[in-house]
NUVODREN-741670 format. One record per residue (C-alpha): y, z, x; residue in three letters; residue number from 1. Coordinates in Angstrom, 1 decimal, decimal comma. Example, Ala and Ser with C-alpha at 12.3 -4.5 7.8 and 13.67 -1.06 7.14 Angstrom:
// NUVODREN-741670
y|z|x|rose|tinu
-4,5|7,8|12,3|ala|1
-1,1|7,1|13,7|ser|2
***
This chain:
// NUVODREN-741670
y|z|x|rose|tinu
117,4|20,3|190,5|unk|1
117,2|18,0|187,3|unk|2
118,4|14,9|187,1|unk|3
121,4|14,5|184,5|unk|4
120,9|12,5|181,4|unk|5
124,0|10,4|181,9|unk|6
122,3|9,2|185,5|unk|7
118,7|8,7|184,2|unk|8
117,3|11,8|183,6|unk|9
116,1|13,7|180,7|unk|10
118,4|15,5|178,0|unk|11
118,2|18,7|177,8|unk|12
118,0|17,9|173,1|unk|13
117,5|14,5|172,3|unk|14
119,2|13,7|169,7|unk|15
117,7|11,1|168,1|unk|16
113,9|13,1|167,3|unk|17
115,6|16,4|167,2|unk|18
119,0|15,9|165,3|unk|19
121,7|18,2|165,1|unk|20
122,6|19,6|161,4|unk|21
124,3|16,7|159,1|unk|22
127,8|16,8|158,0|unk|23
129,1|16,5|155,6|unk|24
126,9|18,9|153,3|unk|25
125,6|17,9|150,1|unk|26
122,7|18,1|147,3|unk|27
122,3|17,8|143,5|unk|28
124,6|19,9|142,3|unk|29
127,6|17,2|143,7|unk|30
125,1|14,6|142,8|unk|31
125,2|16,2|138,7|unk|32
129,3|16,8|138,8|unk|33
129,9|13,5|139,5|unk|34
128,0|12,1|136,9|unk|35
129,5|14,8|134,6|unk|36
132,8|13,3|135,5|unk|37
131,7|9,5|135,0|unk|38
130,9|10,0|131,9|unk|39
133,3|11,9|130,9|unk|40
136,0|9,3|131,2|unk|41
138,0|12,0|132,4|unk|42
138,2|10,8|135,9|unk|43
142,3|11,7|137,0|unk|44
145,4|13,7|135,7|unk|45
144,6|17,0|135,7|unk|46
141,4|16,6|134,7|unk|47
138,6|20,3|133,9|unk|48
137,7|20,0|137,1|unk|49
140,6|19,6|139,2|unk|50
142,1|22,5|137,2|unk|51
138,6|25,0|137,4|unk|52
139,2|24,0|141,4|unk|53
142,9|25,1|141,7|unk|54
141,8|28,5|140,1|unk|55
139,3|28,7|142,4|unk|56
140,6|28,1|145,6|unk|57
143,7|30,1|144,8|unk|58
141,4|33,1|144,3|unk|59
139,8|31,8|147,3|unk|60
142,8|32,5|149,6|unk|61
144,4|34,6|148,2|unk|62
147,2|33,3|146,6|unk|63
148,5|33,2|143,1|unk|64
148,6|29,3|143,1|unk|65
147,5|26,1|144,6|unk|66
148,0|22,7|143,8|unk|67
145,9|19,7|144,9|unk|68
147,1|16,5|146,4|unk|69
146,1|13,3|147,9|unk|70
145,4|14,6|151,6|unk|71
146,3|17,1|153,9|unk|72
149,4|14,8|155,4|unk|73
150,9|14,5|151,7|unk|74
150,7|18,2|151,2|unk|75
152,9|19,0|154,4|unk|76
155,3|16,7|153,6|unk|77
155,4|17,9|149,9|unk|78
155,9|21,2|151,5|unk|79
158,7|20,3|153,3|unk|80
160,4|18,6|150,4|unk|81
159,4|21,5|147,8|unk|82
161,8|23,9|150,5|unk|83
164,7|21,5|150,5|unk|84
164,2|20,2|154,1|unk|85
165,7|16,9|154,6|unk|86
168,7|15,4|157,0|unk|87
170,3|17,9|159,7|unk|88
167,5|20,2|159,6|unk|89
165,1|20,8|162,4|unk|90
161,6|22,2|162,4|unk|91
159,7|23,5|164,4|unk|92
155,9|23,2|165,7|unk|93
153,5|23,0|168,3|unk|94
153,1|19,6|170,5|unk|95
149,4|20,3|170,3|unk|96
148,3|19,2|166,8|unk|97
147,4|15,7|164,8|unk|98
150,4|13,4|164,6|unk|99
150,5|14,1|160,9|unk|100
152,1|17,9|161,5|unk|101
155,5|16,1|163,2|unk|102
155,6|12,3|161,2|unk|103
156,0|14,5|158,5|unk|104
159,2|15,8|159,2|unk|105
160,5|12,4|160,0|unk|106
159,6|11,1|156,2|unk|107
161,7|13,5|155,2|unk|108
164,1|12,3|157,7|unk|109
164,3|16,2|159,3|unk|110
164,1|16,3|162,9|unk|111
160,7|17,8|164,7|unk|112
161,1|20,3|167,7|unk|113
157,9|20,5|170,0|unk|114
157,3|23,3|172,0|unk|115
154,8|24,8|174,0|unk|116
151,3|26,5|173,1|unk|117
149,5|29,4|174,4|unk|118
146,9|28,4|177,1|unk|119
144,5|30,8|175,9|unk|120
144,7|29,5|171,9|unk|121
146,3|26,6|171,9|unk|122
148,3|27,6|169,3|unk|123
152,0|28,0|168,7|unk|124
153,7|29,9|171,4|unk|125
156,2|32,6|170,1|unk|126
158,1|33,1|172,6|unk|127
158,9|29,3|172,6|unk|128
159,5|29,7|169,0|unk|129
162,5|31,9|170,0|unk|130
163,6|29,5|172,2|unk|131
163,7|26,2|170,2|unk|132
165,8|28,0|167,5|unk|133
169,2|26,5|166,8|unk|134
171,9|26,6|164,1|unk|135
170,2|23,4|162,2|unk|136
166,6|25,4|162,5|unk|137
165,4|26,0|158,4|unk|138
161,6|26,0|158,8|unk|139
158,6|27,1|161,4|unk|140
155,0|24,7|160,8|unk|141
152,3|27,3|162,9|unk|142
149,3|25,2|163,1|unk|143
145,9|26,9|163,0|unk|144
144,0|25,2|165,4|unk|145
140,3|24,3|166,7|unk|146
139,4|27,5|165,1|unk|147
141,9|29,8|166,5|unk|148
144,9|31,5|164,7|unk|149
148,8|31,2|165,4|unk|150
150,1|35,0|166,1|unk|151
151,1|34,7|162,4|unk|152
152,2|38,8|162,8|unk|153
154,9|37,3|165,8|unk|154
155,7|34,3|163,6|unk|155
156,6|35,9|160,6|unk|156
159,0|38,1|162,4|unk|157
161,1|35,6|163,8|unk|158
161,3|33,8|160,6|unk|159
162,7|37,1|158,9|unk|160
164,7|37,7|161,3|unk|161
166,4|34,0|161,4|unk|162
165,7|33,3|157,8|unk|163
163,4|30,4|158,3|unk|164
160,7|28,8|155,6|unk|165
156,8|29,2|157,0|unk|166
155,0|26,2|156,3|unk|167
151,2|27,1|157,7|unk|168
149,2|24,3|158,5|unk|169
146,0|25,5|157,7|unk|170
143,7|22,2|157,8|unk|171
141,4|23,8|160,4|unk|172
141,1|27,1|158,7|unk|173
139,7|27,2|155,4|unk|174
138,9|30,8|154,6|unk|175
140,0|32,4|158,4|unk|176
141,6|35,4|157,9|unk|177
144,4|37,3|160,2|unk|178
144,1|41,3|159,3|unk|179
142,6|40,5|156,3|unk|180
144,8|37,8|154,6|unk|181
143,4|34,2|154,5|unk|182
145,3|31,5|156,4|unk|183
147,7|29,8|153,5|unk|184
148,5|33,4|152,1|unk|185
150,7|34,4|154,6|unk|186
153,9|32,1|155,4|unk|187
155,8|30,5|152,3|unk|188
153,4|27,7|151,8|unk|189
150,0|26,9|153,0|unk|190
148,8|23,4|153,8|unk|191
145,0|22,3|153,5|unk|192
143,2|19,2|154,0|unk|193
139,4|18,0|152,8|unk|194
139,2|14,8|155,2|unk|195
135,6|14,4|156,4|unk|196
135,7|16,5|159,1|unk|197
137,6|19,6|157,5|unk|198
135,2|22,4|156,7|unk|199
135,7|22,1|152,8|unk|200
135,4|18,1|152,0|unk|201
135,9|15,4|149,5|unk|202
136,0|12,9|152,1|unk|203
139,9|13,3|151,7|unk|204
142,3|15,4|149,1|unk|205
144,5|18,3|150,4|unk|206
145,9|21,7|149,0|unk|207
149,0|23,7|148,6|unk|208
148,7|27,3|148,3|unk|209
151,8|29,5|147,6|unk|210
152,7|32,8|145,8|unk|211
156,1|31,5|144,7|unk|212
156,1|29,9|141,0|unk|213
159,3|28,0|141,9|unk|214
157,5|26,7|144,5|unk|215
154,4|25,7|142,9|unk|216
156,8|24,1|140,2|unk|217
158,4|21,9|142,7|unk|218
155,0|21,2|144,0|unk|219
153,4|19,8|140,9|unk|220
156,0|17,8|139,8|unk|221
156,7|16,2|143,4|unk|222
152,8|15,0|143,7|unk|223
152,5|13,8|140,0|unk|224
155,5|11,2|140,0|unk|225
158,2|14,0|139,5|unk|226
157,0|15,5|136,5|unk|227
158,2|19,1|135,7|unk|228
154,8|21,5|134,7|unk|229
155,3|23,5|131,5|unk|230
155,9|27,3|132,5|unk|231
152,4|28,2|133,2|unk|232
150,8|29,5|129,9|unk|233
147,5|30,1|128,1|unk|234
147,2|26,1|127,4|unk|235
148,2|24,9|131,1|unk|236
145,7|27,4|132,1|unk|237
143,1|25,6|130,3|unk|238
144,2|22,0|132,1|unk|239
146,0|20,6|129,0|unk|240
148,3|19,0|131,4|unk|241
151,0|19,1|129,5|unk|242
154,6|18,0|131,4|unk|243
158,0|19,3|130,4|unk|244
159,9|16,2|128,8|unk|245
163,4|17,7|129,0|unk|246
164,8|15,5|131,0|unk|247
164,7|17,4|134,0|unk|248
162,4|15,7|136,4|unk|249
162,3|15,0|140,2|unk|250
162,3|11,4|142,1|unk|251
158,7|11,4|144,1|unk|252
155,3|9,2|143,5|unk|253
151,8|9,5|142,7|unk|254
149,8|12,1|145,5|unk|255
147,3|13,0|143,2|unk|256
143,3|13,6|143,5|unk|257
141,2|12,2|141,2|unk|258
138,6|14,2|139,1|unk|259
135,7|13,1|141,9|unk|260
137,0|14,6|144,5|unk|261
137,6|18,3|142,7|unk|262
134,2|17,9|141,6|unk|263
132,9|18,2|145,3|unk|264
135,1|20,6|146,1|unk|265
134,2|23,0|143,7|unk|266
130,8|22,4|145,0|unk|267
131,2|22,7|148,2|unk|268
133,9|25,6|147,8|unk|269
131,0|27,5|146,7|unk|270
129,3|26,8|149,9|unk|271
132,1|27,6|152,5|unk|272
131,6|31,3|152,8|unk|273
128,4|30,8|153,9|unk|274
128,9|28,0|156,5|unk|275
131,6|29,9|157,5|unk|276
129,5|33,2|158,7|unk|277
126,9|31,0|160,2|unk|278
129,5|29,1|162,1|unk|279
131,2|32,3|163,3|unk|280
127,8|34,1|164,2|unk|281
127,0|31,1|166,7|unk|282
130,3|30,7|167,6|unk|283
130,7|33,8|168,6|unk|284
127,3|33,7|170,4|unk|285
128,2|31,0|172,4|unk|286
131,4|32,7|173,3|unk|287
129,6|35,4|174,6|unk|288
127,3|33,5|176,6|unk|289
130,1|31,0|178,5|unk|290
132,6|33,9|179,3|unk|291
129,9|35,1|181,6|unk|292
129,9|31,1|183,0|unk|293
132,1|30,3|186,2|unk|294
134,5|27,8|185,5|unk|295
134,3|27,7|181,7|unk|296
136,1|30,2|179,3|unk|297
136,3|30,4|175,6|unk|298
139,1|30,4|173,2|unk|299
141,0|34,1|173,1|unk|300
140,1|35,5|169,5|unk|301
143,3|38,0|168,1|unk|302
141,8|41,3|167,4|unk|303
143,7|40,7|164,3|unk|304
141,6|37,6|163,5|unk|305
139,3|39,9|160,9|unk|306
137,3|36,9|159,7|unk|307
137,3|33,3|161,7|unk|308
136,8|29,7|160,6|unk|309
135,2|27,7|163,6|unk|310
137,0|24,0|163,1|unk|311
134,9|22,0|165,5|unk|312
133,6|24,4|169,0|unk|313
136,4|24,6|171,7|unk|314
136,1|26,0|175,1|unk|315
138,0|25,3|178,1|unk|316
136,8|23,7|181,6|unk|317
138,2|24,5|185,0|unk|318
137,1|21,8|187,7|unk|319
137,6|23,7|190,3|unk|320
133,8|25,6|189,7|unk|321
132,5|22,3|189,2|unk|322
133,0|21,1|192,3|unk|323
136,3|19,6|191,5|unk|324
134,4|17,3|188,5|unk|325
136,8|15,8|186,3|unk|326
136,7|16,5|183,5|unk|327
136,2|13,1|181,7|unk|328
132,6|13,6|183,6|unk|329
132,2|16,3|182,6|unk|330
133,0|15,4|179,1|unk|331
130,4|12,1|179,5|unk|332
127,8|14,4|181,0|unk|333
127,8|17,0|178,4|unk|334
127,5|14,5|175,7|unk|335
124,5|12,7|177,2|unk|336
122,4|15,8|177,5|unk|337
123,4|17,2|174,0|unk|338
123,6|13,8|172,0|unk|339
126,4|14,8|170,1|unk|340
130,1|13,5|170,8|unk|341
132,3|15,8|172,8|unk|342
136,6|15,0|172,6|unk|343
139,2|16,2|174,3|unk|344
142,1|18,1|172,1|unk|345
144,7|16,4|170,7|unk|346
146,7|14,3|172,4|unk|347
150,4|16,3|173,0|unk|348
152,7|14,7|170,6|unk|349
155,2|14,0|173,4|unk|350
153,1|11,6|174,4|unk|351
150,4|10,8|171,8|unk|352
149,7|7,5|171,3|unk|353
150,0|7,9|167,0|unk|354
153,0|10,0|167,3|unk|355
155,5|6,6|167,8|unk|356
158,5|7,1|165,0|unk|357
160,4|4,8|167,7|unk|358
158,2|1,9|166,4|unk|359
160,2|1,9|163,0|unk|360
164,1|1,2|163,3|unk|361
163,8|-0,1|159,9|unk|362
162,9|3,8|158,4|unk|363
163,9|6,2|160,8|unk|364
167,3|4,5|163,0|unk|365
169,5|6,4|160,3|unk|366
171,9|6,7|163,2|unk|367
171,6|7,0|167,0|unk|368
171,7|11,0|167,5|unk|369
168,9|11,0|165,2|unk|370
167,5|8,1|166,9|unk|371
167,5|9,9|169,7|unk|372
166,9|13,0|168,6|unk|373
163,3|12,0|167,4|unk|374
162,2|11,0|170,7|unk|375
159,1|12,7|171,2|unk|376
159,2|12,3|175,3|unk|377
162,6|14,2|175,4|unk|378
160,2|17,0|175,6|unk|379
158,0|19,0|177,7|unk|380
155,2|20,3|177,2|unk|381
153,7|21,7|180,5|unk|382
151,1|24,0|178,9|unk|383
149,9|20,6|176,2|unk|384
149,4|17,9|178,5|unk|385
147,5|20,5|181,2|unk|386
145,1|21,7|177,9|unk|387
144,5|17,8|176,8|unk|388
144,1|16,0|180,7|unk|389
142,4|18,9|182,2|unk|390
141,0|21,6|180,0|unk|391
139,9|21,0|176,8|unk|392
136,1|20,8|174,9|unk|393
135,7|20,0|171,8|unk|394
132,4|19,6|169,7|unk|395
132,0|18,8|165,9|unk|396
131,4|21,8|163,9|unk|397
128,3|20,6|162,8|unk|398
126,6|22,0|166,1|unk|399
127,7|25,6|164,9|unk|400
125,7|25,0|161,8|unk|401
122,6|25,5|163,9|unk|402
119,9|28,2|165,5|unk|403
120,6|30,3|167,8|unk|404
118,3|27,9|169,7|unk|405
120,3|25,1|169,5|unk|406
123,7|27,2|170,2|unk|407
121,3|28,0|173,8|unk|408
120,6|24,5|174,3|unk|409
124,5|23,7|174,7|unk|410
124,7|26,7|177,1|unk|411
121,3|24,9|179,1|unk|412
123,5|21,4|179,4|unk|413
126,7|23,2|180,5|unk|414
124,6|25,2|183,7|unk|415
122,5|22,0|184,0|unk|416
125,6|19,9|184,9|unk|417
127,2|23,0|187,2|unk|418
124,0|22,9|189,5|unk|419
124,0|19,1|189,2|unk|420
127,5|18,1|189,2|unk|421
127,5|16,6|192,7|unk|422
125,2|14,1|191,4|unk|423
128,3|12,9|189,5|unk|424
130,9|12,9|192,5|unk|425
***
């Protein structure tokens, strides 16, 4: 029996001789656009670049538009103001997701509704969907998470039927597709971000992705200080950034990228496909390897999922095979023998510890029902808490970016610590 790293022992990869791939992913070609943009003087305001990278990435997924914006936070709430969602409304999402999904809402002074996710996804559960729906429900935010998809066929089916706006929140999906569309092609609006850890990266910027022009209108003007675009034409086309000046503008602020960032992302949009099928092939490796493994079991991939986008590597962890471990030693074990962090989920926004709207009377107090109402721990979230305190892997994606050697040594550390893990009790 060998001796685990985290009491002494030898790792099974150490990390510091034998490093795991780098993130993020850069050479000369970012290195060039940059400098093409410093001297261009050009460097903001719908600049060649940031316009060649909306063309781009609209093609990319599908959609007949996208818009950039200053991260993936602005672009949800843009979202939500672009569909007319303010006061009395409620919307709906998962209580598994970054705070940013539900805080959101709350700038926009609409009220968020967390329910439930499916064990097996952690996703958005339907059927709690159906539940959560009231009178005051206009919008649904399915969040694609950790690499899986939201039931997206389920989702858009209840929104028909109850005449709801689909925001998706596609920051962990760049390029997944569900039979065949790309996540951000399939509800109303689709929401991206390029923070550091996002697949597709300027260190931060966002996306919106629609096929609506009235949308996309709205958009525009509401990240560029209110500004109405020209009707899209030949000369907008070629980023002349010419704004309507008849008088009919929006109220909103500056939520734009700068021409840096969209020369990165073109760059590294050019890339994703690629990282993407490498990602998937060892993902999908490892899958195969751990659902074989007592007491671990992988995330459920939808038949319907024709084409995935790893966002970090998730897997689940059962104590009970371990010996009863818990899982934080697990967690620490794991990470001493691979040499790479390894996170639990998100914390469930009913009781995250960045998820706090009661911290601001001064902005969100507008009366006491919606005081109340925007409570986060008036809700329950059985299947949540049990994923984040009990279940729930996470390593960086980087680690997917690998060999299949590498994607065995992970499998090497998880047996090494199930024939060991009475060291650690």
């Amino acid at each position: 029996m060998s001796t685990l790293a985290i009491k002494g022992g030898s790792p099974i990869r150490d990390a510091k001789t034998n490093p795991w791939p780098a993130w993020p992913v850069w050479d000369k070609k970012e290195e060039k656009a940059l400098i093409e943009v410093l001297h261009s003087g050009v460097w903001s305001y719908n600049g060649p670049k940031e316009v060649a990278f909306n063309t781009a990435f609209a093609k990319f997924c599908g959609t007949k538009y996208s818009v950039c914006a200053a991260n993936g936070t602005v672009t949800l709430q843009l979202a939500l103001e672009a569909l007319g969602i303010g006061v009395g409304d409620e919307v709906i999402l998962p209580g598994l997701t970054w705070q940013a999904t539900a805080a959101t809402i709350i700038d926009v002074n609409a009220t968020p509704i967390l329910v439930d996710v499916c064990e097996d996804t952690w996703c958005i559960d339907p059927k709690e969907i159906e539940k959560a729906i009231t009178p005051k429900t206009k919008a649904i935010i399915p969040v694609h998470l950790y690499g899986a998809f939201a039931d997206m066929d389920a989702i858009m089916e209840i929104a028909k039927k109850h005449k709801l706006a689909v925001i998706e929140d596609c920051a962990h999906k760049h390029g997944g597709e569900w039979n065949g569309k790309k996540a951000g092609s399939i509800g109303d609006i689709g929401s991206f971000s390029y923070q550091l850890s996002k697949h597709l990266t300027a260190g931060e910027g966002g996306s919106l992705t629609t096929n609506n022009y009235e949308l996309t209108e709205k958009l525009d003007a509401l990240r560029n200080c209110g500004r109405r675009p020209e009707p899209i034409n030949e000369e907008a086309d070629k980023g002349a950034g010419v704004y309507s000046d008849d008088g009919n503008f929006y109220q909103s602020g500056n939520y734009r990228i700068t021409e840096f960032q969209a020369a990165i992302l073109l760059e590294g949009l050019k890339r994703l496909p690629g990282q993407n099928k490498i990602r998937e092939e060892n993902g999908d490796y490892i899958n195969s390897l751990i659902s074989e493994m007592p007491g671990i079991k992988p995330m459920k991939r939808d038949a319907r999922e024709t084409k995935k986008a790893y966002f970090n590597f998730a897997f689940r962890y059962h104590k009970e095979n371990f010996k009863n471990l818990p899982i934080e030693k697990f967690r620490e074990a794991l990470e001493a023998e691979i040499g790479i962090s390894v996170e639990p989920s998100y914390e469930p926004l009913n009781k995250c510890s960045l998820y706090v709207p009661l911290t601001k009377p001064s902005r969100y107090k507008l009366n006491e029902e919606y005081w109340n109402d925007i409570n986060p721990a008036r809700f329950k979230l059985p299947i949540c808490e049990r994923i984040y305190n009990e279940e729930s892997i996470c390593l960086h994606h980087k680690v997917l970016m690998g060999t299949k050697n590498d994607m065995d040594i992970i499998i090497k550390a998880i047996k090494k610590i199930y024939d060991s893990a009475e060291e650690l009790l």
